[in-house]
C-alpha positions as a printed NumPy array, in Angstrom:
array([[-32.077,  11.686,  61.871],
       [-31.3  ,  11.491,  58.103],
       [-28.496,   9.198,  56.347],
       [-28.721,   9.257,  52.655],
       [-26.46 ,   6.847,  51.117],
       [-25.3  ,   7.289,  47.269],
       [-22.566,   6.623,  44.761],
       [-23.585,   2.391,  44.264],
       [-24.254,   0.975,  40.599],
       [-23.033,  -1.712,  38.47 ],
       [-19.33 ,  -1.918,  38.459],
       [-17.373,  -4.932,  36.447],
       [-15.148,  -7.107,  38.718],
       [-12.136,  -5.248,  39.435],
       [-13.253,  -1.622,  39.514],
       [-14.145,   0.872,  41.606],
       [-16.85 ,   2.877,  43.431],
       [-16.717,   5.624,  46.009],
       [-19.796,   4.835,  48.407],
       [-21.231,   8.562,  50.166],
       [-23.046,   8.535,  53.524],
       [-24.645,  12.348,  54.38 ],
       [-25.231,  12.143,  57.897],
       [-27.699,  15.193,  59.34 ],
       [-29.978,  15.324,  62.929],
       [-27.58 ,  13.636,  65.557],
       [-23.987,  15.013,  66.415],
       [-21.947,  13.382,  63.965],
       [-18.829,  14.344,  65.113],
       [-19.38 ,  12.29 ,  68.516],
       [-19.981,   9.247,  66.943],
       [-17.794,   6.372,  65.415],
       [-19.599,   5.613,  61.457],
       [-20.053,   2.049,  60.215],
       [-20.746,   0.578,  56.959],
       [-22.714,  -2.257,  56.6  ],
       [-23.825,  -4.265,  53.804],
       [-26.716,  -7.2  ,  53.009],
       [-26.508,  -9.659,  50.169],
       [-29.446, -11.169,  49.213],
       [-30.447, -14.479,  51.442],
       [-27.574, -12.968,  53.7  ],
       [-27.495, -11.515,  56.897],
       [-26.721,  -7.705,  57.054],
       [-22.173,  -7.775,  57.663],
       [-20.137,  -4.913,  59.007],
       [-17.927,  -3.66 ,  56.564],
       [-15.718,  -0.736,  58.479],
       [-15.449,   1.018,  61.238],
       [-14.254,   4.826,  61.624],
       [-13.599,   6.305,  64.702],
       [-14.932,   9.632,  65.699],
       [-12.259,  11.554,  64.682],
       [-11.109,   9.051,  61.579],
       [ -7.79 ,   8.238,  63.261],
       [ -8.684,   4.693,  63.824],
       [-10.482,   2.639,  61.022],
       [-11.106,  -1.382,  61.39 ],
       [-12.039,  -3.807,  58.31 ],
       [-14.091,  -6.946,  57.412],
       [-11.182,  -9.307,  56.309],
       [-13.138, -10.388,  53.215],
       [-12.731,  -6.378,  52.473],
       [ -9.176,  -5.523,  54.047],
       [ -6.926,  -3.92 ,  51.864],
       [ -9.419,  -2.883,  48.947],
       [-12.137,  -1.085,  50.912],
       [-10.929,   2.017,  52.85 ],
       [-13.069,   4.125,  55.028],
       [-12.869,   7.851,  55.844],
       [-14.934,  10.888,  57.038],
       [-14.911,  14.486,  56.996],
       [-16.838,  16.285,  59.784],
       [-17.553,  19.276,  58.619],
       [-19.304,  17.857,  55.484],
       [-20.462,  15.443,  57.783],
       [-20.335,  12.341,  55.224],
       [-18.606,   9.475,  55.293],
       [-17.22 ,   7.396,  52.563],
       [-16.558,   3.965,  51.667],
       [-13.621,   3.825,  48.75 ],
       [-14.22 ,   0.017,  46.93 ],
       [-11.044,  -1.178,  45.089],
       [-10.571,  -4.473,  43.284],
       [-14.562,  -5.307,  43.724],
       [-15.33 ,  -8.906,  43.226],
       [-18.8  , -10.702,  42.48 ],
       [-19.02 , -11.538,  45.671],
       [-19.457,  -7.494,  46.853],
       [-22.736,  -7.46 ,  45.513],
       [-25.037,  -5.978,  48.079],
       [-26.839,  -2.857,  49.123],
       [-24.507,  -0.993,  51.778],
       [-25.722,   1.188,  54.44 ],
       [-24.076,   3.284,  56.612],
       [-24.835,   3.89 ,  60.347],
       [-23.701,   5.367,  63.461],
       [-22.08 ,   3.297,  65.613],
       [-24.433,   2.621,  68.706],
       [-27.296,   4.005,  67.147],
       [-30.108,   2.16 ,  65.467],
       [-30.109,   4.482,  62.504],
       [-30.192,   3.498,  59.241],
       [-31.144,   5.13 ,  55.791],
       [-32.661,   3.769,  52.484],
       [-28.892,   2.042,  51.402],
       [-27.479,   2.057,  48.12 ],
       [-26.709,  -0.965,  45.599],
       [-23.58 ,  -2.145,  44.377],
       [-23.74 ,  -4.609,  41.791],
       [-20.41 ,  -6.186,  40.726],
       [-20.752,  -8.596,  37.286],
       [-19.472,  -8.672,  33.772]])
């Protein structure tokens, strides 16, 4: 099993990143794709949810309406679109299968001016 997370960096408060998740080694169509993240001195938070076949997605509220989820399963990534980041976004986000302790190396996002 193999999830390689990209696309973090240092953003300034209100902008944007487009997180990447390639998934490889398990059947990734059959299984509903988190993102999670970890602050530092924080415990690891699920962002969103995507269902199997991306018609049903579910939010953090501290991330509802900026962060939107999505798949595509025959790249077999998913993706984490971050609007309207704030300070408090900082983290390094992972991305996981749902059910499945999986997890790959995660990928920074730094939000500050």
């Amino acid at each position: 099993v193999q999830l390689v997370e990209s696309g973090g960096g240092l953003v300034q408060p209100g902008g944007s990143l487009r997180l990447s998740c390639a998934a490889s080694g398990f059947p990734f169509n059959n299984y509903a794709m988190t993102w999670y993240r970890q602050a530092p001195g924080k415990e690891r938070e699920l962002v969103a949810v995507i269902s199997s076949a991306g018609d049903s997605k579910d939010y953090a509220d501290s991330v509802k309406g900026r962060f939107t989820i999505s798949r595509d399963n025959v790249k077999n990534t998913v993706y984490l679109q971050m609007n309207s980041l704030k300070p408090e976004d900082t983290a390094v986000y992972y991305c996981k299968p749902a059910r499945k302790d999986y997890w790959g190396q995660g990928t920074q996002v730094t939000v500050s001016s």
